[in-house]
FITI-89482 format. One record per atom (N, C-alpha, C): z negated, x negated, y negated; residue number from 1; residue in three letters. Coordinates in Angstrom, 2 decimals, padded with zeros to 5 digits, always signed. Atoms other than C-alpha are relative to their C-alpha. Layout:
<sites>
+---------+---------+---------+-----+------+
!       z !       x !       y ! pos ! code !
+---------+---------+---------+-----+------+
!       Z !       X !       Y ! NUM !  ALA !
...
+---------+---------+---------+-----+------+
</sites>
This chain:
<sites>
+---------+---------+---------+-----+------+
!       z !       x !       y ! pos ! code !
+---------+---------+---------+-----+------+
! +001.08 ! +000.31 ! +000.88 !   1 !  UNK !
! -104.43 ! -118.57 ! -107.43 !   1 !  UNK !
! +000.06 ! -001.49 ! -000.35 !   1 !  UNK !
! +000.59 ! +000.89 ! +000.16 !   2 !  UNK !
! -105.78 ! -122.01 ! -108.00 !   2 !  UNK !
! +001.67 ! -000.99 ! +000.75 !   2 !  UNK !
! -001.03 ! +000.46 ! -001.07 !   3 !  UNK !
! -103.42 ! -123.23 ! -104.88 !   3 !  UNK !
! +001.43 ! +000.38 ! -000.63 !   3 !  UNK !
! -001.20 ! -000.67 ! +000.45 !   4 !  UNK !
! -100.47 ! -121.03 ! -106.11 !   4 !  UNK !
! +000.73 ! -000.77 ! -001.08 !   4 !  UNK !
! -000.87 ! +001.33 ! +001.52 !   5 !  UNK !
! -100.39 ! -123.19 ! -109.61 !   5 !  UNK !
! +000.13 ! -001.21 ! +000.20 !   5 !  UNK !
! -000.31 ! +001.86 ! -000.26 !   6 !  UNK !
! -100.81 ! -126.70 ! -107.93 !   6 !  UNK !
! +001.12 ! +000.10 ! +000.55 !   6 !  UNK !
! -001.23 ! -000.11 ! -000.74 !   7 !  UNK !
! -097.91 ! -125.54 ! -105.43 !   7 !  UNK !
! +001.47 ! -000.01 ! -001.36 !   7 !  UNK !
! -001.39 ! -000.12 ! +000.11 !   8 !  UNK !
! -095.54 ! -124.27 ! -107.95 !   8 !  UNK !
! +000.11 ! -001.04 ! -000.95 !   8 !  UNK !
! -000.46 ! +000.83 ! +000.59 !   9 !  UNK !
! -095.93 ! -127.10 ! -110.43 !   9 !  UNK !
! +000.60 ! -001.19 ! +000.67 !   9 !  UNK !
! -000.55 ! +000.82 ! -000.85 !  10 !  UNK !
! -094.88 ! -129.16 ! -107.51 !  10 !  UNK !
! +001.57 ! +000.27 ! -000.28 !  10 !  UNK !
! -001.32 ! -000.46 ! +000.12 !  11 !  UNK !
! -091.51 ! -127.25 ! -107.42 !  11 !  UNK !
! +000.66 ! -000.41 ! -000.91 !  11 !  UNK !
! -000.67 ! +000.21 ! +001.58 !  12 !  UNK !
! -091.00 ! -127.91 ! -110.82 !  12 !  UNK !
! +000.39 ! -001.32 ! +000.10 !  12 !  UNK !
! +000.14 ! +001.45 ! -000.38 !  13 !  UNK !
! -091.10 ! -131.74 ! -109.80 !  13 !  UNK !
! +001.53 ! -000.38 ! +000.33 !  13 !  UNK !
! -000.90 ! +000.31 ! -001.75 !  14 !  UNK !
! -088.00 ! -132.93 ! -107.55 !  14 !  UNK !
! +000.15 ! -001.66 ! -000.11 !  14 !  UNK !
! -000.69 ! +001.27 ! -000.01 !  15 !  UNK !
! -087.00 ! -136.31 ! -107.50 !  15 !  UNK !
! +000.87 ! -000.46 ! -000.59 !  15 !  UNK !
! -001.56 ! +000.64 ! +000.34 !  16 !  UNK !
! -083.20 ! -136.49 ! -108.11 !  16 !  UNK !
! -000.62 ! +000.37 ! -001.19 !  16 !  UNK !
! +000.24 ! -000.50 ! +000.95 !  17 !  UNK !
! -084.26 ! -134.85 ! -111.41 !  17 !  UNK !
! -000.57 ! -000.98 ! -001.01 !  17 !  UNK !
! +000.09 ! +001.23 ! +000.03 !  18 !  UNK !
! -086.13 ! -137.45 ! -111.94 !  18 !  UNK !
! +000.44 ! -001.53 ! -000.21 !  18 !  UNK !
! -000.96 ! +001.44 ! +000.18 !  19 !  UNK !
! -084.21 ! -140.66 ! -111.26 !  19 !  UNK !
! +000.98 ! +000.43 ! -000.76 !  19 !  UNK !
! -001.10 ! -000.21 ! +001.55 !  20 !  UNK !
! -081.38 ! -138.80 ! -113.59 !  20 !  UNK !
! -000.73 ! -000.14 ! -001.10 !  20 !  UNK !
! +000.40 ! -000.18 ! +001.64 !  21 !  UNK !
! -083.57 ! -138.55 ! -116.29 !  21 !  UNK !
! -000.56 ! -001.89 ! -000.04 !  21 !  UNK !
! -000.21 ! +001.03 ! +000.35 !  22 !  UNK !
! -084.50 ! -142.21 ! -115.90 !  22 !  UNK !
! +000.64 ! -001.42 ! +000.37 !  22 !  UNK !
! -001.80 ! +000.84 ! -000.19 !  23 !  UNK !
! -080.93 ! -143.82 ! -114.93 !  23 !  UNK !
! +000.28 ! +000.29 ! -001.66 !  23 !  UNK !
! -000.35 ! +000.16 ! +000.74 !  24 !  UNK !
! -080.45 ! -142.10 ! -118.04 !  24 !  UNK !
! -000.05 ! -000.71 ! -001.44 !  24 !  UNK !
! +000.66 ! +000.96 ! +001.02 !  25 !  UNK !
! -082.77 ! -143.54 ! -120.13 !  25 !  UNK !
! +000.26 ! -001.59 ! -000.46 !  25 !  UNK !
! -000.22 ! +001.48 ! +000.04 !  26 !  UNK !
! -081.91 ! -146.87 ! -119.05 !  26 !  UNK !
! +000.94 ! -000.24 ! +000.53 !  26 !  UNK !
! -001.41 ! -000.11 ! -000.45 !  27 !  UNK !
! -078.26 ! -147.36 ! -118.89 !  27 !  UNK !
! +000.40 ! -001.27 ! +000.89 !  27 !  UNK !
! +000.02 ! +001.02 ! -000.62 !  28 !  UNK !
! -079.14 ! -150.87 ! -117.61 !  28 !  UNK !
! +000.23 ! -000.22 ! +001.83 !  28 !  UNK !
! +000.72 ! +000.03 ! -001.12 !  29 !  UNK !
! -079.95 ! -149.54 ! -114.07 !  29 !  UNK !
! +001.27 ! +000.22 ! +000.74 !  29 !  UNK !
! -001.34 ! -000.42 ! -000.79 !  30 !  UNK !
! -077.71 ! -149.35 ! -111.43 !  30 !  UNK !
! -000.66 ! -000.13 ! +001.95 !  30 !  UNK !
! +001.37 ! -000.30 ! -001.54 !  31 !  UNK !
! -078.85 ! -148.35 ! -107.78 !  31 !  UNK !
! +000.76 ! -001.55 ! +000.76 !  31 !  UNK !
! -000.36 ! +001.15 ! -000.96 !  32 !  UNK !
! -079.11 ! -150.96 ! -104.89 !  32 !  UNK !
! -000.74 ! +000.55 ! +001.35 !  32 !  UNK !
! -000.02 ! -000.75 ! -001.07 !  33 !  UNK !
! -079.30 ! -150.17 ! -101.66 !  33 !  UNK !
! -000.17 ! -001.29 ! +000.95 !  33 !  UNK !
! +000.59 ! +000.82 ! -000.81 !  34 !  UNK !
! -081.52 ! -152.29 ! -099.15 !  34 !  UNK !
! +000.07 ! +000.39 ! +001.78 !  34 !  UNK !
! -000.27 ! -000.73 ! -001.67 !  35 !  UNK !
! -080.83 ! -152.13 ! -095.45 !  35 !  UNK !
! -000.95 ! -001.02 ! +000.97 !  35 !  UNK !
! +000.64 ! +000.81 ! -001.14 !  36 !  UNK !
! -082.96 ! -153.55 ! -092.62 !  36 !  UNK !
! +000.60 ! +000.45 ! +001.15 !  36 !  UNK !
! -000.66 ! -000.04 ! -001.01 !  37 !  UNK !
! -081.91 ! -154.10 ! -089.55 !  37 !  UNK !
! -000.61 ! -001.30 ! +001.33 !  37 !  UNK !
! +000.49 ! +001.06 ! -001.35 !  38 !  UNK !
! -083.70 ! -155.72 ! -085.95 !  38 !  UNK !
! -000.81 ! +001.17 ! +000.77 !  38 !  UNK !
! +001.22 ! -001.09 ! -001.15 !  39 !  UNK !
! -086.10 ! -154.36 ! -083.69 !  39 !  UNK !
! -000.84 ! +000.67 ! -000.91 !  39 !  UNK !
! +001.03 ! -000.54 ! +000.45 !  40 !  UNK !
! -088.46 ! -151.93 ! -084.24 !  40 !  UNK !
! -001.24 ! -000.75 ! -001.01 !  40 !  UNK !
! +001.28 ! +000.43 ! +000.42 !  41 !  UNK !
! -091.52 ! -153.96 ! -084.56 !  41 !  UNK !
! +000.26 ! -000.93 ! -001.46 !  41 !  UNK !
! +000.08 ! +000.85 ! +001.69 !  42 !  UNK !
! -089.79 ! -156.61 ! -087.56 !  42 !  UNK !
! +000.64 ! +001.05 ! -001.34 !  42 !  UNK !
! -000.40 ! -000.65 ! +001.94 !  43 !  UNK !
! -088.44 ! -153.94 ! -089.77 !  43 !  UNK !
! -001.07 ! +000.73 ! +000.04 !  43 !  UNK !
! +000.82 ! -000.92 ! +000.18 !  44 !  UNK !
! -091.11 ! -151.63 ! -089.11 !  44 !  UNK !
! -001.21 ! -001.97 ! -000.88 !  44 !  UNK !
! +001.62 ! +000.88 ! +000.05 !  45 !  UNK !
! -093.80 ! -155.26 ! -089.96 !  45 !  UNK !
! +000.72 ! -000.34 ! -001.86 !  45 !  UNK !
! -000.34 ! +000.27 ! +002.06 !  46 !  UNK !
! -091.42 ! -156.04 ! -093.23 !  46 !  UNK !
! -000.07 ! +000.85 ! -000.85 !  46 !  UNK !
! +000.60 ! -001.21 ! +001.49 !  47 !  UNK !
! -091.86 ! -152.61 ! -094.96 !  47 !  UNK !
! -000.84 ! +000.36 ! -000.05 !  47 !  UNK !
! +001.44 ! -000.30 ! +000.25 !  48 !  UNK !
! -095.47 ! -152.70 ! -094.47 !  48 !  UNK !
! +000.01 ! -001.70 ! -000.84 !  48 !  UNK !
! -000.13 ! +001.14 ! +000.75 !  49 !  UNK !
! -094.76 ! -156.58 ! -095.89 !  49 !  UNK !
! +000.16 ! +000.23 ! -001.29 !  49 !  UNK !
! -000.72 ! -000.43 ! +001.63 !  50 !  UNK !
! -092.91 ! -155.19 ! -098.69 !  50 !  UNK !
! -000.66 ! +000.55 ! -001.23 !  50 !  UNK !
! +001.05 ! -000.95 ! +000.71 !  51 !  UNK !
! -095.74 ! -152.74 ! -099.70 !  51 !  UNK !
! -001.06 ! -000.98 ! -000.20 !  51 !  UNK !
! +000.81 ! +001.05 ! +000.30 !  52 !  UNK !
! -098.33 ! -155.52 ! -099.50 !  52 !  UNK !
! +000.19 ! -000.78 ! -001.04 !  52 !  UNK !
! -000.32 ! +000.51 ! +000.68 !  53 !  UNK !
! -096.50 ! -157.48 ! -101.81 !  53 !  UNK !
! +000.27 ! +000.89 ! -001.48 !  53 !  UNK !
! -000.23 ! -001.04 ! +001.47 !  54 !  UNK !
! -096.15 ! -154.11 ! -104.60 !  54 !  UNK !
! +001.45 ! -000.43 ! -000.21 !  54 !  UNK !
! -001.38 ! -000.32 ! +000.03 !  55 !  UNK !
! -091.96 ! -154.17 ! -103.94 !  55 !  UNK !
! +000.21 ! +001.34 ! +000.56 !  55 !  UNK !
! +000.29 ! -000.89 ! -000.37 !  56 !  UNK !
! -092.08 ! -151.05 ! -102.35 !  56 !  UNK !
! -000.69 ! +000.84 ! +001.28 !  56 !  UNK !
! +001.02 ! -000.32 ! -000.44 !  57 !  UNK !
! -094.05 ! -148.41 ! -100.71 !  57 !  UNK !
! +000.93 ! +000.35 ! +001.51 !  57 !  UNK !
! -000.48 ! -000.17 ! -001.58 !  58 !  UNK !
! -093.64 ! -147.65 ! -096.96 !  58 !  UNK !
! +000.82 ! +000.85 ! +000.09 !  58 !  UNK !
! -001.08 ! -001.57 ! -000.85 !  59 !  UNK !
! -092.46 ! -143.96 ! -097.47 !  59 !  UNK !
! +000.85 ! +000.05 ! -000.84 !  59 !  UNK !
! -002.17 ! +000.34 ! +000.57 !  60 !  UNK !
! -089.16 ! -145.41 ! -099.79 !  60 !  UNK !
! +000.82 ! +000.15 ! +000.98 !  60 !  UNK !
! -000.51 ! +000.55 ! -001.30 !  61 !  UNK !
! -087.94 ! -146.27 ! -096.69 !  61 !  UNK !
! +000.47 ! +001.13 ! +000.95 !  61 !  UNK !
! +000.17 ! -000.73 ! -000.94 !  62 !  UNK !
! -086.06 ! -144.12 ! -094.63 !  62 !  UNK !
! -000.46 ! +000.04 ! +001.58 !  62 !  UNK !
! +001.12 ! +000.65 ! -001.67 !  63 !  UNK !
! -087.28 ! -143.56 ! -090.77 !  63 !  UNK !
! +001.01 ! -000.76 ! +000.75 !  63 !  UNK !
! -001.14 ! +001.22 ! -000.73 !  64 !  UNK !
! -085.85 ! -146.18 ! -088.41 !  64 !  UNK !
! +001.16 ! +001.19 ! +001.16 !  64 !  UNK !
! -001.45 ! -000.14 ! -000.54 !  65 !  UNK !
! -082.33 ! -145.42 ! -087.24 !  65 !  UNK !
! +000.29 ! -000.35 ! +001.12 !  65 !  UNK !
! -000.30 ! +000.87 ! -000.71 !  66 !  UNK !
! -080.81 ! -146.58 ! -084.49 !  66 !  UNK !
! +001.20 ! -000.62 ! -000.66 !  66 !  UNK !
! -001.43 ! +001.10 ! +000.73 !  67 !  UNK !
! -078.08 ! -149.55 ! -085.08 !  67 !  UNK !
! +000.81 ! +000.68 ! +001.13 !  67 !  UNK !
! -001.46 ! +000.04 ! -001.27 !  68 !  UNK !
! -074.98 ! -149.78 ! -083.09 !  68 !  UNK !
! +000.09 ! -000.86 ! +001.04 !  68 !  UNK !
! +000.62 ! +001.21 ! -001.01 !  69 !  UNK !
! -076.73 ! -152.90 ! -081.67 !  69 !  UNK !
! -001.12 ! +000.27 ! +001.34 !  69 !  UNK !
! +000.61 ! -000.55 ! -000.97 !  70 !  UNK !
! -078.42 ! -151.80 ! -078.10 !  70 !  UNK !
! -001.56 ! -000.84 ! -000.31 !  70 !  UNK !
! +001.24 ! +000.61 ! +000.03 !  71 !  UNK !
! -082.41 ! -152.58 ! -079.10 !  71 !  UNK !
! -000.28 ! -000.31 ! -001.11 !  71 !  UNK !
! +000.06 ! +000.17 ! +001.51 !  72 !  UNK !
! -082.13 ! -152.42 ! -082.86 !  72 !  UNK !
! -000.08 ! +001.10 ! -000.88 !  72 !  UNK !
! +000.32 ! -001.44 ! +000.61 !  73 !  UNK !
! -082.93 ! -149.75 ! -085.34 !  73 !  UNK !
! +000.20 ! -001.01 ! -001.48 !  73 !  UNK !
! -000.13 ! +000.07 ! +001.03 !  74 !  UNK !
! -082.23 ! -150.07 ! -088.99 !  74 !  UNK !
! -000.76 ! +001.09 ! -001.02 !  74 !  UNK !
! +000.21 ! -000.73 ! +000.75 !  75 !  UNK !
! -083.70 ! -148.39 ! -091.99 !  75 !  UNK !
! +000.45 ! -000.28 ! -001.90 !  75 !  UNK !
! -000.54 ! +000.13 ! +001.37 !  76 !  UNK !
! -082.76 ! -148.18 ! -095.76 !  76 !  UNK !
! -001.06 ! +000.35 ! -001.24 !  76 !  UNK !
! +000.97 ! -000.02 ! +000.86 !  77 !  UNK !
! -084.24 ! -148.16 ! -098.98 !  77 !  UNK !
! +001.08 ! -000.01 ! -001.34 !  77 !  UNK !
! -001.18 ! -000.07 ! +001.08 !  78 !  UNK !
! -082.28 ! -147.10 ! -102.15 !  78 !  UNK !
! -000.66 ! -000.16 ! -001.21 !  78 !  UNK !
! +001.16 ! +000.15 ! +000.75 !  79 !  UNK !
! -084.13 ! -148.27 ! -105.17 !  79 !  UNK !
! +001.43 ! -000.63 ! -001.25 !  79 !  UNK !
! -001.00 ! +000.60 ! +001.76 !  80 !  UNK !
! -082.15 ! -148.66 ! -109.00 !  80 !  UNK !
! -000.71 ! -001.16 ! -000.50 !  80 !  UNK !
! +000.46 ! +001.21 ! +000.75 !  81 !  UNK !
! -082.93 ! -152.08 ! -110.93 !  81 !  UNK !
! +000.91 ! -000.18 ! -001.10 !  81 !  UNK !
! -000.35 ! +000.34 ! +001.68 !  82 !  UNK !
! -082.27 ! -153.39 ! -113.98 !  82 !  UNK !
! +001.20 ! -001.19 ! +000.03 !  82 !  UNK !
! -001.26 ! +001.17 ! +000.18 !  83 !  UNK !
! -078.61 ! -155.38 ! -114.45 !  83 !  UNK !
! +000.12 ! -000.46 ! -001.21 !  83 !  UNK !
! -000.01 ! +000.43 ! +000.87 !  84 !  UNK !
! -078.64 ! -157.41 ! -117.12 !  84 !  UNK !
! +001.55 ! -001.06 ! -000.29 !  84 !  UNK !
+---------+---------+---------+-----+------+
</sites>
């Protein structure tokens, strides 16, 4: 019902679908790919920084990783910009 049509227009949605249709639009764009990397507590305090500042939102961000570094976790953030 009601639920049934908010759900499936979701479906209709996706993402990648999305960023193709506006990569394509704007041939300018080209992805970039942000990596953090330290302890928990400073990457987890800079992508709540990041969002404060309106660069991006917390849940861009994938969840923290571990590094290869014993006491370090990394996370990423893949976001297209404009190359001029």
């Amino acid at each position: 019902m009601i639920t049934q049509s908010f759900l499936s227009g979701v479906e209709d949605q996706s993402t990648p679908v999305l960023n193709q249709s506006t990569s394509q639009k704007e041939p300018n764009r080209e992805p970039l790919k942000h990596l953090l990397i330290g302890s928990s507590k400073a990457v987890t305090s800079t992508i709540h920084y990041l969002q404060v500042i309106g660069y991006a939102d917390v849940g861009d961000w994938s969840p923290l990783l571990p590094s290869p570094n014993p006491g370090e976790v990394m996370s990423i953030l893949n976001r297209p910009i404009v190359v001029q």
